[in-house]
Backbone as a chain_set.jsonl record, in Angstrom:
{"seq": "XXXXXXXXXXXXXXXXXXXXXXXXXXXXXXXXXXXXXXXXXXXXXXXXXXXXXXXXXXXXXXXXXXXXXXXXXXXXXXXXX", "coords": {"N": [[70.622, -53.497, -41.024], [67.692, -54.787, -42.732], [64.338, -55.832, -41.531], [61.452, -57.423, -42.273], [58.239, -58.357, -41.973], [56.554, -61.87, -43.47], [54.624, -61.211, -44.516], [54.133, -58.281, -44.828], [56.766, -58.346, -46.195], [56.129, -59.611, -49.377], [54.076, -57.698, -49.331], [55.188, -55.643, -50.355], [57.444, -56.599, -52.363], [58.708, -55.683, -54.561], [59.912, -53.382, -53.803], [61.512, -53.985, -51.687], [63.167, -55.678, -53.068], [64.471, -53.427, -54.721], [65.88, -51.79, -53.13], [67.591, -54.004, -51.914], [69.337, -54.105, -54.413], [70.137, -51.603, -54.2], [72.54, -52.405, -52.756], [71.898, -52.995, -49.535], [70.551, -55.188, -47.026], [67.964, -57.11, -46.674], [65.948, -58.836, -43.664], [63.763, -61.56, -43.369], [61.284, -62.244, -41.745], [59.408, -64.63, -39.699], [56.377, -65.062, -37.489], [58.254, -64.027, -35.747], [61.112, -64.861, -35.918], [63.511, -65.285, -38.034], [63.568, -66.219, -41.249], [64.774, -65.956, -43.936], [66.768, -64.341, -46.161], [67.464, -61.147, -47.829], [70.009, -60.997, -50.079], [72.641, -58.294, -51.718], [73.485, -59.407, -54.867], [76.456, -58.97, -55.817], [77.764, -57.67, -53.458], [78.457, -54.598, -52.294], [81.809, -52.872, -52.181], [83.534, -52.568, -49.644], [85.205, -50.43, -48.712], [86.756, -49.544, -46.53], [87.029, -50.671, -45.554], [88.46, -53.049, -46.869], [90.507, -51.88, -46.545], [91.756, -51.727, -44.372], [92.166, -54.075, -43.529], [94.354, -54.808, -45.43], [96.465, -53.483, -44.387], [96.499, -54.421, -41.724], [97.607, -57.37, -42.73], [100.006, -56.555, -44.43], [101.345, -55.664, -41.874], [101.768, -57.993, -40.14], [103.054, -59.573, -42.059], [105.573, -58.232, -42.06], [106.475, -58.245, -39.355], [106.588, -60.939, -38.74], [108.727, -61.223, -40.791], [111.738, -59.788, -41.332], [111.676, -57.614, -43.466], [114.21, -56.362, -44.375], [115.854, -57.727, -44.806], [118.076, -59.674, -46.949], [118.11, -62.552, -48.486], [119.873, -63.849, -49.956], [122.016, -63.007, -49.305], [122.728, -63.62, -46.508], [121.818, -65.99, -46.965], [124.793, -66.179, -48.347], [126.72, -65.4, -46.77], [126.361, -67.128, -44.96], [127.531, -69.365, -45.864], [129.487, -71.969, -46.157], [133.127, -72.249, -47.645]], "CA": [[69.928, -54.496, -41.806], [66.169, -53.961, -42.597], [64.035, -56.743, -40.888], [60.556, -57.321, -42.516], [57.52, -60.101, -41.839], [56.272, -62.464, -44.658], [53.231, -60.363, -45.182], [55.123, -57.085, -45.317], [57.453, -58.701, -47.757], [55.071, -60.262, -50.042], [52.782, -56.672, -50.421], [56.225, -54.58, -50.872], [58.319, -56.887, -52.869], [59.608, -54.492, -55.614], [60.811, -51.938, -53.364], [62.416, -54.517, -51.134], [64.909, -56.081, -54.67], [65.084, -52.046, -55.034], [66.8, -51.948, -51.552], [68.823, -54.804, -51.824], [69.896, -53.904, -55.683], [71.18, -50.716, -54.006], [73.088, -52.722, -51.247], [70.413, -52.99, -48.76], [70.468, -56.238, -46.977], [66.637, -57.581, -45.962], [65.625, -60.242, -43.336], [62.463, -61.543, -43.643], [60.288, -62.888, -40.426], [57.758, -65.311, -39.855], [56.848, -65.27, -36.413], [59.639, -63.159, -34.964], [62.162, -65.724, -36.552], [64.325, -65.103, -39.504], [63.543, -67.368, -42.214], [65.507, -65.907, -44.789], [67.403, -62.663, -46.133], [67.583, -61.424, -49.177], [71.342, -59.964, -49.925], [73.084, -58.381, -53.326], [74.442, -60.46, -55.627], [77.603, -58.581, -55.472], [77.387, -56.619, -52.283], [79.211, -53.326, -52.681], [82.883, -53.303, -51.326], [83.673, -51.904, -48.732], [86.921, -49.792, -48.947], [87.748, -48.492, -45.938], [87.412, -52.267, -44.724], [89.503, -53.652, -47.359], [92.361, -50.739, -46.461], [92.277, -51.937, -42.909], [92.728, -55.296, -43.9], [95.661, -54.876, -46.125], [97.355, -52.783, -43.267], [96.696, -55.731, -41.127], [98.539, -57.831, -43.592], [101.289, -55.954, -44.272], [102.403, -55.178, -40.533], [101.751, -58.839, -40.005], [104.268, -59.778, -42.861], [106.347, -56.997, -41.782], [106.591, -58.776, -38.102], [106.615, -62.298, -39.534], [110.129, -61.24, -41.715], [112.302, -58.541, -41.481], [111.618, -57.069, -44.814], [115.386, -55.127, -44.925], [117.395, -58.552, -44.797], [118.438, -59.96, -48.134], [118.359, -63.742, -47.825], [120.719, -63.987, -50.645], [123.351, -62.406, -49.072], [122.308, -63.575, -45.365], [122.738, -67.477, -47.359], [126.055, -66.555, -48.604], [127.099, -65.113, -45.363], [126.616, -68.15, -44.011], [128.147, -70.454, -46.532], [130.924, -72.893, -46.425], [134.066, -72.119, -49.106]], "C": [[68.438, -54.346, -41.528], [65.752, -55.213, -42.236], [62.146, -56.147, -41.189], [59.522, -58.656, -42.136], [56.987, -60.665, -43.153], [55.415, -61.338, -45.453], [53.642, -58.916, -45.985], [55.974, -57.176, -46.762], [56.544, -59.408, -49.343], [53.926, -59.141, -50.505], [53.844, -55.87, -50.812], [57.603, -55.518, -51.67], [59.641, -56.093, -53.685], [60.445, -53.777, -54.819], [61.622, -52.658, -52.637], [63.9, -54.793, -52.244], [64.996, -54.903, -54.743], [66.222, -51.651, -54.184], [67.952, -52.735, -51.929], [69.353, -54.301, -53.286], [70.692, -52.615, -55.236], [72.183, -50.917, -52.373], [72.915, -52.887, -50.135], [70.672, -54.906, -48.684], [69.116, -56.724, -46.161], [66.711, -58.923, -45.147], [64.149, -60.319, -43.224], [61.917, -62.723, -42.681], [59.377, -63.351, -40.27], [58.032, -65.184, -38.188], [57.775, -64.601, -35.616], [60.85, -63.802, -35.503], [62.214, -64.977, -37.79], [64.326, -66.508, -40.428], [64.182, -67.032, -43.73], [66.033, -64.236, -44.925], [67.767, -62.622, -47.527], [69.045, -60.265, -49.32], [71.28, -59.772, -51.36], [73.932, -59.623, -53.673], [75.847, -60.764, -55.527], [77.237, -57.496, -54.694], [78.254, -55.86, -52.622], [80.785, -52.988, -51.747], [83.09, -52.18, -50.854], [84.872, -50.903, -48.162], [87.535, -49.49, -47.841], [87.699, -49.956, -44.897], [88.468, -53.114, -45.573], [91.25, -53.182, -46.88], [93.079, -51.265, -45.282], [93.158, -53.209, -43.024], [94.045, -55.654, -44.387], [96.515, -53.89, -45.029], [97.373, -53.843, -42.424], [97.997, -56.571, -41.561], [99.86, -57.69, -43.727], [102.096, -55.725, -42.895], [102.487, -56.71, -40.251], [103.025, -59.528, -41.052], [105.303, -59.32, -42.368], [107.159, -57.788, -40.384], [107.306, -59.958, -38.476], [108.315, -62.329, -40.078], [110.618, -59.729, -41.863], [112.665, -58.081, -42.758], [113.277, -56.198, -45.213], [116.479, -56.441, -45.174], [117.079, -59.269, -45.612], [118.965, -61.596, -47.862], [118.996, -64.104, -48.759], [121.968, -63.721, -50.254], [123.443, -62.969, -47.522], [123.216, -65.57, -45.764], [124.078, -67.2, -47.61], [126.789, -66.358, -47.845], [127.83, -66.294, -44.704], [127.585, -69.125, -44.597], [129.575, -70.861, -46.5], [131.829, -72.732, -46.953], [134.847, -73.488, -48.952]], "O": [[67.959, -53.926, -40.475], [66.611, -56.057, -42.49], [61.603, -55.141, -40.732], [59.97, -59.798, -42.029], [56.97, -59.831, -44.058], [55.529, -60.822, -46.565], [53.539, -58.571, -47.162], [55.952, -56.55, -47.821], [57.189, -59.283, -50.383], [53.142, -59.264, -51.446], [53.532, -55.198, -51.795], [58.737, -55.064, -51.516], [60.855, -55.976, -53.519], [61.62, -53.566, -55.12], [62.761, -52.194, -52.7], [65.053, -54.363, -52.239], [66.204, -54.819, -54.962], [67.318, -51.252, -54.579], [69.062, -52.28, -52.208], [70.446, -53.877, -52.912], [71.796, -52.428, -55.746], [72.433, -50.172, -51.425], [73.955, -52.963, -49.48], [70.871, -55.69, -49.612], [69.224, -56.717, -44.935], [67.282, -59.925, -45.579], [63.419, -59.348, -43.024], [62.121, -63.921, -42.879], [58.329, -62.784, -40.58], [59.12, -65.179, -37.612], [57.803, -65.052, -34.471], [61.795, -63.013, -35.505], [61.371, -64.308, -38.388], [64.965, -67.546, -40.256], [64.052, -67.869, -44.624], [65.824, -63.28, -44.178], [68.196, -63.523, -48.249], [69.133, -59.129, -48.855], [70.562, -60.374, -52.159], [74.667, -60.417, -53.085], [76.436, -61.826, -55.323], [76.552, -56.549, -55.08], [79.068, -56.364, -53.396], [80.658, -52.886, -50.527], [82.931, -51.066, -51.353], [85.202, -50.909, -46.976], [88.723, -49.17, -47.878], [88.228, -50.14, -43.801], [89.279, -53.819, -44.974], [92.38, -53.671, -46.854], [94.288, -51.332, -45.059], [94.346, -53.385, -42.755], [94.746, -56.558, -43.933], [97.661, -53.826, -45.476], [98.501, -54.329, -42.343], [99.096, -56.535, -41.006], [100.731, -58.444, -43.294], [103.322, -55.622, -42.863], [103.682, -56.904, -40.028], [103.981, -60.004, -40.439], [106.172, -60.172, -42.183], [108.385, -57.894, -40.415], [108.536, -59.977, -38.526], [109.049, -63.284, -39.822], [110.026, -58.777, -42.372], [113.83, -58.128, -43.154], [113.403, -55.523, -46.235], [117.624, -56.298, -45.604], [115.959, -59.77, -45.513], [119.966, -61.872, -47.201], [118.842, -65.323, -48.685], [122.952, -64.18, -50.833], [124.581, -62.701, -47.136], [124.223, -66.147, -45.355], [124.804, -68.033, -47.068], [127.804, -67.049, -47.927], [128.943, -66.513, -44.227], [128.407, -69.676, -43.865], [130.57, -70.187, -46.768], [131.782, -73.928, -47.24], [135.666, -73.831, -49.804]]}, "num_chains": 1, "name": "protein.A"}
């Protein structure tokens, strides 16, 4: 993340929204403090973080319920006549 001061930001505006428009996330410093940040609109996704995620998910489901047992047949198993 790029980390600029007021002044900085304020004589290079343009090229900063150029930055962030190509995914580029700015913070912008008064003082040494962060007083704001300028992000994309729609930040650019991240794929090989979404993949992880849904592998997460899935083994977590996976754990959660034994995906091979048929709770149709598991209920009638059990059932009363």
């Amino acid at each position: 993340m790029l980390e600029v001061n007021v002044r900085e930001a304020r004589q290079s505006l343009s090229r900063l929204l150029d930055q962030v428009e190509a995914g580029q996330e700015i913070q912008i410093t008064r003082n040494g403090k962060v007083i704001a940040r300028l992000v994309p609109e729609h930040a650019p996704l991240d794929l090989e973080k979404v993949l992880q995620d849904a592998a997460q998910l899935r083994s977590a489901v996976t754990e959660a319920h034994d995906v091979n047992e048929n709770p149709v047949l598991i209920e009638r198993s059990e059932a009363r006549y």
